[in-house]
N, C-alpha and C positions, 0 to 999 in steps of 0.2 A: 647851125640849124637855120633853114629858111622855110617859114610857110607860105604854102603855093596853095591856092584855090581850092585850101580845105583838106589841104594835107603837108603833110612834114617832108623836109630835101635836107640829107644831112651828105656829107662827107666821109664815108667810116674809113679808120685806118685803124687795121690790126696787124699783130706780129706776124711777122714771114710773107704776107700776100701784100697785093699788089692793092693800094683803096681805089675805094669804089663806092659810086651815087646809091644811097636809099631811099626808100621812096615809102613814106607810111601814111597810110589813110585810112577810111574809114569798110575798104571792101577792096578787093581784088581789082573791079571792074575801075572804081577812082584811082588803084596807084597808077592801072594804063593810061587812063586819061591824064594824070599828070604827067607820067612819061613822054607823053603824046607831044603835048604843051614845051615839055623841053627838046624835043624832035630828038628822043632818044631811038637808037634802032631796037625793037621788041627781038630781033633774031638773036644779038647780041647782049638780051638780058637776061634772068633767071629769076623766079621768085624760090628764095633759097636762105634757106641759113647758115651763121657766119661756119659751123665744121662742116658744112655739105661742101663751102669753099674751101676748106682744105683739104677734104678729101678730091676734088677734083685736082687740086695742085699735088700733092705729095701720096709717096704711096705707105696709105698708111690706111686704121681703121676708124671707125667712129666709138670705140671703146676706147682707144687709146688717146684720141683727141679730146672726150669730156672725164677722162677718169687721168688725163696729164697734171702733174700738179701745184704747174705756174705759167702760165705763156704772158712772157714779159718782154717788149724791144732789147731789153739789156742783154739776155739769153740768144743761143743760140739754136734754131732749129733744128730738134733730133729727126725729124721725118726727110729732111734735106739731105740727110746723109743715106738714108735709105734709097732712093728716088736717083744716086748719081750714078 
């Protein structure tokens, strides 16, 4: 966790995706500006949470992702097998 000019920069890593920079502050309009600050590209960001990135990666739904009943590193991903 780094704070950056009044907002939070973490690193998230979850099961099965790929980690990726977050960016928390106090409005929408400050996470761009931090974003900005790290010469992040805006095309290539989303404001999103973490099953809306799963369901972009795997084909699967969003009942299935908050109603799953462990997502663990140690486990392996049932939506992976769906998605081959």
């Amino acid at each position: 966790l780094w704070d950056l000019d009044g907002g939070e920069v973490t690193i998230d890593t979850w099961p099965w995706l790929e980690s990726y920079s977050e960016i928390e502050a106090s409005s929408e309009e400050e996470v761009w500006r931090i974003a900005r600050l790290l010469e992040l590209d805006k095309l290539k960001s989303s404001v999103a949470s973490v099953d809306h990135l799963y369901l972009e990666k795997y084909d699967t739904t969003s009942e299935e992702i908050n109603h799953y009943p462990r997502i663990t590193f140690e486990d392996t991903c049932p939506w992976d097998l769906l998605s081959s």
